[in-house]
N, C-alpha and C positions, 0 to 999 in steps of 0.2 A: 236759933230759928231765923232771925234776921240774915247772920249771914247766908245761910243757905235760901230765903227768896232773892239774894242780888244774884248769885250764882247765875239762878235758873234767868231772872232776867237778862242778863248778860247773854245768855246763851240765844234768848229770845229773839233779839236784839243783832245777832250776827248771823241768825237765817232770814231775818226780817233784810236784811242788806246782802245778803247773797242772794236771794229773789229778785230784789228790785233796782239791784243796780245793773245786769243782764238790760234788762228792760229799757230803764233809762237809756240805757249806750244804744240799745239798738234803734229808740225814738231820733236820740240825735244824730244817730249817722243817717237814718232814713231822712232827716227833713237836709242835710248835704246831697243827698244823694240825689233826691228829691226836684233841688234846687239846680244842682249839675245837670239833671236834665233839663229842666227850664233854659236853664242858659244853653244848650246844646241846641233843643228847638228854637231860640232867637237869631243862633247864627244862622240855621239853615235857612229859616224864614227870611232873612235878609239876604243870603246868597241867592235865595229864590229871585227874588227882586232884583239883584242887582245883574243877575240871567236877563231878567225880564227887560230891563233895563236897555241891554246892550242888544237883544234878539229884535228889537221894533222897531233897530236903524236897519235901514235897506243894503246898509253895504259891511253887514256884519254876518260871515258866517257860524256853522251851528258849532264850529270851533273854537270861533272868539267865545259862542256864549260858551261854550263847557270852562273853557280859560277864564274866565270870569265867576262863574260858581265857584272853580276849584279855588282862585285864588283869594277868593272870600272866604271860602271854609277854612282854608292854610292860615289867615292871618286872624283866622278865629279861635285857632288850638285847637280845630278837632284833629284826634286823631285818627291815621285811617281814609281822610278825607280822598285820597285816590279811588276809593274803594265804592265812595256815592254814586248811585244809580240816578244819571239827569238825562229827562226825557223832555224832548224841546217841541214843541208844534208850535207851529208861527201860524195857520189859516182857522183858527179855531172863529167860527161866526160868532157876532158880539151886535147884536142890530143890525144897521146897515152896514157897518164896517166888520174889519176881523182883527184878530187879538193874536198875539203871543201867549205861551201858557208853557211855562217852567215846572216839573216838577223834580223836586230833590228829595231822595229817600236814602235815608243814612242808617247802619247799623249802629244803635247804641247801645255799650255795655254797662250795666251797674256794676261796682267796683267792689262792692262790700256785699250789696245784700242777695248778687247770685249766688256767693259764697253759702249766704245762710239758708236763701233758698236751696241750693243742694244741698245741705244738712238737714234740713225739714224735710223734703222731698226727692229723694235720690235719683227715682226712676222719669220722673218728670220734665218737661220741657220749661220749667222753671229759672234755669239759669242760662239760656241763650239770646243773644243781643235782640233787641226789640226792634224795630224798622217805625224811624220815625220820616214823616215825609210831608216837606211843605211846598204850597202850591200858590204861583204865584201869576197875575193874567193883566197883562196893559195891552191898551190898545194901539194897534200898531201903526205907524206915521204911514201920510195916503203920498 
C-alpha cells in the first residue's frame, strides 16, 4: 500500500513541474524582454535629445540633426536604426521665443514573446513591431 501512494505522488509531482515550469520561463523572459525595451526607449530618448541638441544651433542643418539621431541610435545597438522615422521642426512657439522639437519613432520587436504571441493568437496583430517614439523640445539660441 505504501508503495503504491509514493507512485502516485511521484506522478503528482511531475505534472505539478510540467505546468509550472512553462510558466516560470515565460515570467523570466517577459521581465528581459521587458527590460530590453526599457533600454531601447532610453536610447531613443537620448538620441532625441542629442537631435535637440544639435537642431538649436543656427548653423546646423536638418541633416546634421538626422546624423546625430542616427549616430546615437548606432552607437546605442539598435538594430534597424536606419529605419527611425525623425521628424524635426525647429519654429515650434515656446512663449516668447521658439523651440526645436525632435521626434524619433523606432520600430521595436520583441524577440521571444511575438513568438508566443503568435502561438496564442495566430490571426492577430499580435506579433508586429510596436512604434515606440520619443519626443524631445529645447529651446532654441536667439
Amino acid at each position: 500500500m505504501r508503495t503504491q501512494l509514493r507512485k502516485n505522488e511521484r506522478g503528482a509531482a511531475l505534472i505539478e513541474t510540467a505546468i509550472t515550469i512553462p510558466i516560470i520561463l515565460l515570467i523570466s523572459v517577459g521581465i528581459f524582454e521587458f527590460g530590453r525595451a526599457y533600454q531601447t526607449w532610453q536610447v531613443l530618448t537620448n538620441a532625441a535629445r542629442e537631435g535637440a541638441r544639435v537642431s538649436i544651433l543656427s548653423d546646423k542643418s536638418d541633416a546634421d540633426v538626422t546624423s546625430a539621431v542616427r549616430g546615437y541610435m548606432r552607437a546605442g545597438g539598435l538594430p534597424g536604426y536606419s529605419s527611425a522615422g525623425i521628424v524635426i521642426e525647429r519654429t515650434v512657439p515656446l512663449g516668447t521665443n521658439t523651440a526645436s522639437k525632435i521626434t524619433v519613432n523606432y520600430p521595436f520587436q520583441f524577440m521571444v514573446l511575438n513568438g508566443v504571441a503568435k502561438l496564442v493568437t495566430k490571426g492577430s496583430t499580435a506579433g508586429k513591431p510596436l512604434t515606440m517614439q520619443s519626443i524631445a523640445l529645447m529651446r532654441n539660441e536667439i
